[in-house]
N, C-alpha and C positions, 0 to 999 in steps of 0.2 A: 462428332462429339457434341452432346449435349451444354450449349450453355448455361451457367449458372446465375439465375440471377442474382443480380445485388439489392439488398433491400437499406432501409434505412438505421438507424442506430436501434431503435424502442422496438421497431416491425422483426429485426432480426431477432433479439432479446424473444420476445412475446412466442415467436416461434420454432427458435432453439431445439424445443425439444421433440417435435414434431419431424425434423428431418431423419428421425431414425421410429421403426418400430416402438410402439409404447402398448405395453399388455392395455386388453380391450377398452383400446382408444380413450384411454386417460387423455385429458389436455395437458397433463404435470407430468412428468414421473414421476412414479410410484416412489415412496417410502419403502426403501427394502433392507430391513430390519435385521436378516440371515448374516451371517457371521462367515459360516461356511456355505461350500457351491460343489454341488455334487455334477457328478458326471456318470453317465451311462457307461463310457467306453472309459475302461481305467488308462488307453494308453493316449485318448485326448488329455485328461487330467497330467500325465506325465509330460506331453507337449506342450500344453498353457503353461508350465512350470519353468520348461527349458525354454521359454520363448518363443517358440518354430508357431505358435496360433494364438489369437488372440483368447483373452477369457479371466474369467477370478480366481483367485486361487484362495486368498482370505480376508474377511474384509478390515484388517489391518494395512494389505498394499493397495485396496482398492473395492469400490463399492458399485453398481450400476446408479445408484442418485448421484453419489459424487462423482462419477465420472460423467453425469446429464451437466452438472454445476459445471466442470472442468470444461467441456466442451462448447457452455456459453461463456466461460469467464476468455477462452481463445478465441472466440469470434469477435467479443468486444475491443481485443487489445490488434488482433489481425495477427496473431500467433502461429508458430507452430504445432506445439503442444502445452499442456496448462498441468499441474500435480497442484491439488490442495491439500491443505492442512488445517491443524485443531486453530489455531490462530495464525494473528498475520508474524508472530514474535517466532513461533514454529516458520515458520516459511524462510525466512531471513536467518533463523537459527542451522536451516537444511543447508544451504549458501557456505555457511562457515565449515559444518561438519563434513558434507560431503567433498568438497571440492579446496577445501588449503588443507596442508600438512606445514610438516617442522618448516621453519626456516622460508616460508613464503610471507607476502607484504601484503597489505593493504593498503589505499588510498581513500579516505572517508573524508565526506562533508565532516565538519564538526558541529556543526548547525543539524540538530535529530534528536530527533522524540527518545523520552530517558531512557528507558526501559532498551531501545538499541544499541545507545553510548554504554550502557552497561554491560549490554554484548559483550560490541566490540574490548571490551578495557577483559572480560574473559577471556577472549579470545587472543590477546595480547599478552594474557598470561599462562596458553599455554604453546607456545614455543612459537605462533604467526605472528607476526611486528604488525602492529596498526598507526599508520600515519593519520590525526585529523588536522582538515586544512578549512580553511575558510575556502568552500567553493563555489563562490560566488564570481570569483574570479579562476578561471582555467589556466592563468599562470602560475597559484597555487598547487594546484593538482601536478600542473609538469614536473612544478619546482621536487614536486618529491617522491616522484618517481623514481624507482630503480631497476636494478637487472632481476629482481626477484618477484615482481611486483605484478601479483596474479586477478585482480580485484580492482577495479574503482567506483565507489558504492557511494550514491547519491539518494536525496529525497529530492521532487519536484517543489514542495513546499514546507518549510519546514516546521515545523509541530515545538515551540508555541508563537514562535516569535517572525514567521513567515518569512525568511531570506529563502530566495530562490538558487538555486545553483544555476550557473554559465553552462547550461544542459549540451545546447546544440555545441558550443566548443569544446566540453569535455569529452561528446562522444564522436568529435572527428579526433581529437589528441588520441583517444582509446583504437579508434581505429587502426589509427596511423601503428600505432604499438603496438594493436593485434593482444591489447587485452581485454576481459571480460568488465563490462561496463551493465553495473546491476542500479536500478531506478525504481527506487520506493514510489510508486503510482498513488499513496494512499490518499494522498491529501487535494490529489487534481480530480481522481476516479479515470475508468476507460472514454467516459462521456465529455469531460470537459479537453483531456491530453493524452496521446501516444506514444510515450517513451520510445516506440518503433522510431518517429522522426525523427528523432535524433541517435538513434544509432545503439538503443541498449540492444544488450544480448539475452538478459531476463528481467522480468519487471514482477516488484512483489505488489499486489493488494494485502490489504485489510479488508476480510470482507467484513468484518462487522461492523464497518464505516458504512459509507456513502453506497457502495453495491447492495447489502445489506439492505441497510439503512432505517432498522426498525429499532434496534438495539436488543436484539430478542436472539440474537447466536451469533456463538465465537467463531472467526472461520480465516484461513489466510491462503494463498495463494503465489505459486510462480510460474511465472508464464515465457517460454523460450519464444523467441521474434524468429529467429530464424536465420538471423545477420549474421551472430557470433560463428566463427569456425573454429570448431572442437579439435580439430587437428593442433591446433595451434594451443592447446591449452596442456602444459605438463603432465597434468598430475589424473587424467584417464585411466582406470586401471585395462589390462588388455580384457578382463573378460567382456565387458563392456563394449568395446571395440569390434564384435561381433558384427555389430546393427551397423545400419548406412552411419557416417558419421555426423549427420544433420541430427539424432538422434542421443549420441552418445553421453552429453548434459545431463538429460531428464533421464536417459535410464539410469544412469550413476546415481543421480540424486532422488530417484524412487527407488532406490533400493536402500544407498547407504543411509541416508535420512530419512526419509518414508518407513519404509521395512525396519529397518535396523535401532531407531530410535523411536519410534513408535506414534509420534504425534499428528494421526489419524484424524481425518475430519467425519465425524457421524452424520450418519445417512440424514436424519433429524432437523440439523442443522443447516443441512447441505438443503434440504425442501426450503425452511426457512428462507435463506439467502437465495436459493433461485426463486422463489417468488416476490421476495423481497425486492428483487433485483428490475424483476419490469416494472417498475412506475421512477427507474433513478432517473432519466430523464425528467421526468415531470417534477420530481423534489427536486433536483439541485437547480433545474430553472428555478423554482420559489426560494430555495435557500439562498441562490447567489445574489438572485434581488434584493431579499432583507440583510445579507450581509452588508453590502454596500450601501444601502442606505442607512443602515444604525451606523458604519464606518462612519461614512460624512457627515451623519447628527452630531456624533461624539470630536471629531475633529476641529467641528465650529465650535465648539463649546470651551467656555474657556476654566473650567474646572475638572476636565483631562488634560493630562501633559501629553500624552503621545498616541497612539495609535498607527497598531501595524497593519496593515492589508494591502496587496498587491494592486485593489483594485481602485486605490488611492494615486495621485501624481505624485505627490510626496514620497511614496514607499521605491525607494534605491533600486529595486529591479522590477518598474513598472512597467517599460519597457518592452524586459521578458517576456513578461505575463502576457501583454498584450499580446505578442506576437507572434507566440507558442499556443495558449492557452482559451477555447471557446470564450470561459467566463473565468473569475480570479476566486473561485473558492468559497466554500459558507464560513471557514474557519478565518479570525482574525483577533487578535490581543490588542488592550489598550492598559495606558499609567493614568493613574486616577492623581492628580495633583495631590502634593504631601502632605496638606492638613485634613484631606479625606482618608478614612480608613476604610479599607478595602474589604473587610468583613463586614462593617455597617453595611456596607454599600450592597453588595451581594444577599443582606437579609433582610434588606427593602424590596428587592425585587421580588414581583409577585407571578411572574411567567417563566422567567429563566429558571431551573435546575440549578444547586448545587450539585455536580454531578461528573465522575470522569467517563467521558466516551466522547464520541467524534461523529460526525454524519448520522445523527439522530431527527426523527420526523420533528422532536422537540427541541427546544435553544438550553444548549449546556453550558452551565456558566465553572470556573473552578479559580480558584487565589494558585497559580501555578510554583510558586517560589515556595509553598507551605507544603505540598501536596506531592503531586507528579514528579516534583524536581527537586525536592524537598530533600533525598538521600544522595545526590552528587555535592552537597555541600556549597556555602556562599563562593569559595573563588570559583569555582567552575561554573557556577550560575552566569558569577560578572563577566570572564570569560564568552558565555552565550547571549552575554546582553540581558538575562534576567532580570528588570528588578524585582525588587519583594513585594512590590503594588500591582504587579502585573498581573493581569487578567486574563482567561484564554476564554472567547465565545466560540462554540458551535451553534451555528446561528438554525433551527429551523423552518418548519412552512406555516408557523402562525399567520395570522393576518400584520399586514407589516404595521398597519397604525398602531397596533395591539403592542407591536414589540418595540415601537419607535416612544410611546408614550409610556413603557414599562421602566426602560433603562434611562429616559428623562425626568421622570417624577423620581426614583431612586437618589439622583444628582442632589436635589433638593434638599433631601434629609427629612 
């Protein structure tokens, strides 16, 4: 048997798509535009269909670039297999659809980016109960556990106010229960954290975050580890149940979600983020640097009241960070003391972006209480620790004096 080598993070990325044929020796894969995939032999075409061979059938369940993308997004995370989507809200939307019915449970961070919390509270109301807990602590999560309780769905870090969840405890608690333990990756990427180590069973990207990381396509991502055993999950339908049972996840959820609901990632896009995607090493080294150091400028300063970043001693699961995570992230929010007004302040700055997105080559600034979080209303804000001064940076790969002396003169007035 042929060993396989192991190569490095960026070296595996760069040559991804090389380990398979690519029409005449492209270095990328090709842009394949085709919708439909003809076949010579009509009863291959009825085989690709029944599943007995592999192949396309339309490129609503699946595309030859997006499956170049899929193929590197599961070497990054050390996967089994990867299904992408039109966004990362489609990916975490496929989660819910395909795999809970009436009268199952969830277990959520309450700590998560709006637009999920909005999910879940749909998802809440159509007949699956969603429990959010503060998961920072994994005796939270037990605490509300039940006999029906099919899910416990985590972010790494959380989107805007950065609490980390009790990762590695909640994914031996999951273990031990033999339930599915799903890990929003978006805000750590594959390069800085592996949800594998601690025990998830699917991990969603954003690709048009930090994998991305150009901010030029929507794209999202779930990626099966390989840990979770499907046997042990209820609600499998039997046709499903066909395939080995390491498998029986992603086909469910390529079909019933994928197929069935349509939110398809374009071939287009899918080029985008895989090229995108070789240089994230090289950005989030520069990003994580400049986050941290605008963190610690802003922290000395005595005309912010707070600041949140992991990669701070101060921040309540620093810890974690450290002990989990390469580096703590380009993402981090700060309170501007309450005689500064937090518009002024944002339309001084002459680098940062007024802008919503996340893992951009640029530094995105946003007033998140007004904006993002603006339609859960003030008690659920306080609830998440929101104040209304609060600031979210996506910090990116300017030159750091550049960015250090941008968000200091602003302070000023």
């Amino acid at each position: 048997m042929t060993e396989i080598k192991k190569y490095g993070f960026t070296t595996t990325i760069l040559h991804s798509d090389r380990q398979k044929p690519i029409e005449h020796g492209s270095l990328h894969k090709p842009i394949h535009t085709s919708v439909a995939f003809g076949y010579r032999d009509a009863r291959q075409l009825a085989e690709v269909f029944q599943g007995k061979q592999p192949g396309y059938r339309y490129g609503r369940q699946g595309n030859p670039t997006v499956s170049a993308l899929e193929d590197k997004i599961t070497k990054m995370e050390q996967g089994l297999a990867t299904i992408c989507f039109s966004t990362g809200m489609a990916a975490i939307g496929a989660v819910a659809q395909a795999l809970l019915r009436e009268g199952d449970h969830v277990v959520s961070s309450a700590f998560l980016f709006g637009n999920t919390n909005s999910l879940w509270q749909t998802v809440n109301g159509q007949g699956a109960k969603v429990s959010m807990v503060d998961a920072t602590d994994v005796k939270n999560v037990e605490a509300a556990i039940t006999p029906a309780t099919r899910i416990v769905f985590v972010e790494t870090i959380a989107n805007p106010r950065t609490q980390i969840a009790d990762l590695k405890r909640i994914g031996q608690l999951c273990r031990d229960r033999g339930i599915l333990y799903v890990v929003d990756n978006t805000m750590t990427s594959p390069y800085l954290f592996r949800p594998k180590m601690v025990g998830a069973g699917l991990v969603v990207n954003a690709l048009t975050k930090s994998i991305g990381g150009h901010g030029n396509a929507l794209g999202g991502s779930l990626t099966d580890t390989g840990l979770y055993d499907w046997t042990k999950f209820p609600n499998i339908f039997d046709s499903y149940k066909k395939y080995a049972p390491a498998q029986w996840g992603m086909a469910q959820i390529r079909a019933k979600s994928l197929r069935d609901f349509g939110g398809t990632l374009g071939p287009e896009a899918a080029h985008h983020i895989s090229v995108g995607s070789e240089t994230m090493a090289l950005r989030l080294d520069r990003e994580c640097a400049n986050a941290l150091a605008l963190a610690r400028m802003l922290e000395a300063d005595d005309r912010v009241a707070a600041v949140y970043y992991p990669g701070l001693e101060s921040h309540p699961q620093h810890a974690i960070a450290s002990e989990l995570f390469s580096r703590y992230g380009s993402l981090f929010s700060f309170e501007l003391r309450k005689d500064i007004d937090c518009f002024d302040y944002l339309n001084r700055l002459k680098l940062a972006i007024p802008a919503s997105n996340l893992g951009d080559t640029r530094t995105l600034v946003i007033p998140v209480a007004h904006t993002i979080f603006y339609e859960m209303g003030p008690e659920r804000r306080a609830e998440m620790g929101i104040a209304e001064s609060l600031i979210r940076v996506s910090v990116g790969i300017e030159d750091t004096d550049d960015l250090l002396a941008d968000f200091r003169d602003a302070l000023s007035g």
